[in-house]
Backbone as a printed PyTorch tensor [residue, N CA C, xyz], in Angstrom:
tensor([[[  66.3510, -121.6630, -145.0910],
         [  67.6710, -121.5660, -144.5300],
         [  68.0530, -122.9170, -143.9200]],

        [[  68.9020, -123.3800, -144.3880],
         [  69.8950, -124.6120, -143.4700],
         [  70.4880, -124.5250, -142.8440]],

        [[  70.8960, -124.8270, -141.6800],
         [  71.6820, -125.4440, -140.4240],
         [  72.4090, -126.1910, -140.6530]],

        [[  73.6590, -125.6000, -140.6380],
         [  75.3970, -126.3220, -140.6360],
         [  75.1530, -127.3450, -139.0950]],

        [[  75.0220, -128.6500, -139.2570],
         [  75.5470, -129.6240, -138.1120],
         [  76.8340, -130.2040, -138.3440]],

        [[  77.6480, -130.2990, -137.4830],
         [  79.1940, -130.7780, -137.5020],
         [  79.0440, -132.1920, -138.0520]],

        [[  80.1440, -132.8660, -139.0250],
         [  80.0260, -134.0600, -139.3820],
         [  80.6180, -135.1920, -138.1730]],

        [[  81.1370, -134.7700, -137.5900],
         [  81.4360, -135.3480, -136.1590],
         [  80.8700, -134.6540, -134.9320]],

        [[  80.4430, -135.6080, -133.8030],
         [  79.7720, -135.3370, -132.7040],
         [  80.3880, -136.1560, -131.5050]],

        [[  80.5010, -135.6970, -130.2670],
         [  80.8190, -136.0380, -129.1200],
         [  79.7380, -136.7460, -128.6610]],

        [[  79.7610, -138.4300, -128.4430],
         [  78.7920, -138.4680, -127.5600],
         [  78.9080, -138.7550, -125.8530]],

        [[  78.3530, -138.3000, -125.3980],
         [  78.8240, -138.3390, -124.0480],
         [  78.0090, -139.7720, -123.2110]],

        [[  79.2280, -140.7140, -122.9010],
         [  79.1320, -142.0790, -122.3780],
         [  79.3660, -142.1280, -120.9440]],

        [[  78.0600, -142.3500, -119.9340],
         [  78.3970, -142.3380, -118.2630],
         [  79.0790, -143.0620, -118.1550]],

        [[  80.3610, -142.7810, -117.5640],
         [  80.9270, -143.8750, -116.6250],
         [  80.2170, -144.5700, -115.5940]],

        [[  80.7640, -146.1300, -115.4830],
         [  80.5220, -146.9510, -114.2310],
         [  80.8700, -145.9790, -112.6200]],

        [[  80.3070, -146.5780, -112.0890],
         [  81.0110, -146.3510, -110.7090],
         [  82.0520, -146.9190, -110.6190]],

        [[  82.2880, -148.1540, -110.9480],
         [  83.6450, -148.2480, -111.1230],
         [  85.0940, -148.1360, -111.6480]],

        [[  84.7780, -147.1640, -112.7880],
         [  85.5970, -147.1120, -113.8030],
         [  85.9130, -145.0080, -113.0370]],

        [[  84.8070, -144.7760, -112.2850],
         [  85.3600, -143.6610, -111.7490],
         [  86.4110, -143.3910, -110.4730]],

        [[  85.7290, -144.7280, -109.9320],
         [  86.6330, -144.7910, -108.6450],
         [  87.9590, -145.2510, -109.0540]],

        [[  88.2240, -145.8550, -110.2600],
         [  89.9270, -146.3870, -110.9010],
         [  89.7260, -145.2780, -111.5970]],

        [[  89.4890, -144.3240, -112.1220],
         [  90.0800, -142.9450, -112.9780],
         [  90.4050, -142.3100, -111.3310]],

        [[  89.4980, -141.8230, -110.5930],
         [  90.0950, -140.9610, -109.5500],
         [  91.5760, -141.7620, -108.7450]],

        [[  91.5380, -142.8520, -108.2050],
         [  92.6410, -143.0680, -107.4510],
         [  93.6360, -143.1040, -108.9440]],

        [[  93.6090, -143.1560, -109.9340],
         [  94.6410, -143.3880, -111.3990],
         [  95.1700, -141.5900, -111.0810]],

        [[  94.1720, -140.9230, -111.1030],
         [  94.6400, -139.1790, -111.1150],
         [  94.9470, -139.1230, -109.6540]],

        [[  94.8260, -139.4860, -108.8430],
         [  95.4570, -138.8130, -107.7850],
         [  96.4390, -139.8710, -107.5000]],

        [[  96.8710, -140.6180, -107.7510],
         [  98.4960, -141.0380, -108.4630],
         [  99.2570, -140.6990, -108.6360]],

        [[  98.8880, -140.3750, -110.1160],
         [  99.9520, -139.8100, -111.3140],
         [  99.9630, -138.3740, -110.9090]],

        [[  98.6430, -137.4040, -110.7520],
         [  98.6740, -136.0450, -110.0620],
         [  98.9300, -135.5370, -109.1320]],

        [[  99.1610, -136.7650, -108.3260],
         [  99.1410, -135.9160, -106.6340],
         [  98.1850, -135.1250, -106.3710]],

        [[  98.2570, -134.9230, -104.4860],
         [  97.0910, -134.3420, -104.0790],
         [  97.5840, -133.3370, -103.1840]],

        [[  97.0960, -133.0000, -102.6980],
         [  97.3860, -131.6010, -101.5340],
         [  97.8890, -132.6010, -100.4220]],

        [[  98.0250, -133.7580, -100.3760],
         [  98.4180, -134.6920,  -99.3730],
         [ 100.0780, -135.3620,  -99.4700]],

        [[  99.9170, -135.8160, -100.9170],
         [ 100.9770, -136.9630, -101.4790],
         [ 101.1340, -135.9760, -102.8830]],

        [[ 102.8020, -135.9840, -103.0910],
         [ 102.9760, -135.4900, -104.2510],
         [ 102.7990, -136.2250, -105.5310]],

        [[ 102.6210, -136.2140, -106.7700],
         [ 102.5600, -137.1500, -107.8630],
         [ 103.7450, -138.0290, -108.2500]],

        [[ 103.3180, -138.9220, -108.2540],
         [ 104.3410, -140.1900, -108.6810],
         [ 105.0860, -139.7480, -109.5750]],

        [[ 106.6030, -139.9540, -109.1420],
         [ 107.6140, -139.3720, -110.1220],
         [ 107.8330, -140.4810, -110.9130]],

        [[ 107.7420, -142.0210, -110.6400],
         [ 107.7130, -142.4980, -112.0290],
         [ 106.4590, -142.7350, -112.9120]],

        [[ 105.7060, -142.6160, -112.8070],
         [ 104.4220, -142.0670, -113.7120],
         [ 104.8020, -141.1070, -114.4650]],

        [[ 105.5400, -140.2470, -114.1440],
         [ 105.6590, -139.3920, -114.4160],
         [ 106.9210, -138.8600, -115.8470]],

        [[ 107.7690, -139.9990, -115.3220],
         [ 108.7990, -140.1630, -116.3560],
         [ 108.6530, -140.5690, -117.4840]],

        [[ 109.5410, -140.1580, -118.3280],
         [ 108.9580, -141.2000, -119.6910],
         [ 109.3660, -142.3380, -119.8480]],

        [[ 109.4010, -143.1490, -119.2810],
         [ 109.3810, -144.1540, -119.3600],
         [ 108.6120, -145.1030, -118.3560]],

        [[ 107.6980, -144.0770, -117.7790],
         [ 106.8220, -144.7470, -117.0840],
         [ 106.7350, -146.5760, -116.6600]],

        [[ 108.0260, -146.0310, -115.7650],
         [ 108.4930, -147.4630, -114.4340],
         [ 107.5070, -147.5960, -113.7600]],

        [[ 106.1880, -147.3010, -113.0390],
         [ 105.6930, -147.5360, -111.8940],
         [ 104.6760, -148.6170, -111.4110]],

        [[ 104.9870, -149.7050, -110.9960],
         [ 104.0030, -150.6370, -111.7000],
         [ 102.6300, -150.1760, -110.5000]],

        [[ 102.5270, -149.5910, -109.6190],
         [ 101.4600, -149.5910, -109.4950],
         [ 100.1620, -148.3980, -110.5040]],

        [[ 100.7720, -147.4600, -111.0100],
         [ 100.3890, -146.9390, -112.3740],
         [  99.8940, -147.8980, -112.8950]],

        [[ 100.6380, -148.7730, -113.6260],
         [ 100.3010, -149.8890, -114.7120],
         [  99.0880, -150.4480, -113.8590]],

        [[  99.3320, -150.5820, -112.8500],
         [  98.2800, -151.4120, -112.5420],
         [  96.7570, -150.4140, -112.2270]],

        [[  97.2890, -149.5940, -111.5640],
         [  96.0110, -148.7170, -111.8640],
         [  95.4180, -148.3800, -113.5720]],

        [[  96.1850, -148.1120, -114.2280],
         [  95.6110, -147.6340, -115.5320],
         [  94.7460, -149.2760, -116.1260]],

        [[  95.7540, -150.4480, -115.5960],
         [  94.5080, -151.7010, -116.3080],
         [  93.0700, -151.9240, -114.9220]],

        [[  93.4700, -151.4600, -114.2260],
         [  91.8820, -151.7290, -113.4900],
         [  91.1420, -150.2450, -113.6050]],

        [[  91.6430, -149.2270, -114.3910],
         [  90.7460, -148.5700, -115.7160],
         [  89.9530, -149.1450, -116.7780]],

        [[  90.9370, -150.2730, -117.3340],
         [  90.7870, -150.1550, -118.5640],
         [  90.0060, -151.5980, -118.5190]],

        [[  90.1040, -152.4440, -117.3320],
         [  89.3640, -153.4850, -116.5720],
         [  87.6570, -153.4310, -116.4990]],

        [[  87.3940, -152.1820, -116.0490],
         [  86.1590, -151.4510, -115.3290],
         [  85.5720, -150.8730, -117.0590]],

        [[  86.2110, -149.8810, -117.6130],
         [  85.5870, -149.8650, -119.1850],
         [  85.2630, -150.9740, -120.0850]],

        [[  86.0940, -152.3050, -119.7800],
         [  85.7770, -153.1430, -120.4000],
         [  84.3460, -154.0210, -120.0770]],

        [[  84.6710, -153.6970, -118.5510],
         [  83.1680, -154.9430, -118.2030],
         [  82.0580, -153.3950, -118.6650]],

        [[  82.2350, -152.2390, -118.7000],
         [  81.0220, -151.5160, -118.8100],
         [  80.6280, -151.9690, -119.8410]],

        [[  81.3610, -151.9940, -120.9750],
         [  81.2540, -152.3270, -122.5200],
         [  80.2280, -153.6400, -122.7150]],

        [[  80.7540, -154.4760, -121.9190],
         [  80.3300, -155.7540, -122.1630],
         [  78.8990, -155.8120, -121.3620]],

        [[  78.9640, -155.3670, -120.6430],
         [  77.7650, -155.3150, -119.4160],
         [  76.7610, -154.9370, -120.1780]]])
């Protein structure tokens, strides 16, 4: 008997510590918290908010040095 394995697989990649601490303050941003409501321009489509922008590149800042690291 053979075993069907999926031709695609998830692999699961730890985040940095730093790339979590810019995903969490990035989501509690754009999501709001039980504190601060979510950024209404994040939120728009046309996503005006430059501190968004700037949160999403010191995301994408922090994945990059993981990469390279």
């Amino acid at each position: 008997m053979t075993t069907r394995t999926p031709a695609l697989t998830i692999q699961h990649i730890p985040w940095s510590p730093a790339e979590e601490a810019a995903y969490c303050v990035l989501v509690d941003h754009t999501g709001g918290t039980e504190a601060a409501p979510p950024c209404p321009d994040c939120n728009s489509p046309e996503r005006e908010c430059e501190t968004g922008a700037q949160l999403r590149r010191a995301l994408r800042d922090a994945t990059t040095a993981r990469r390279a690291g």
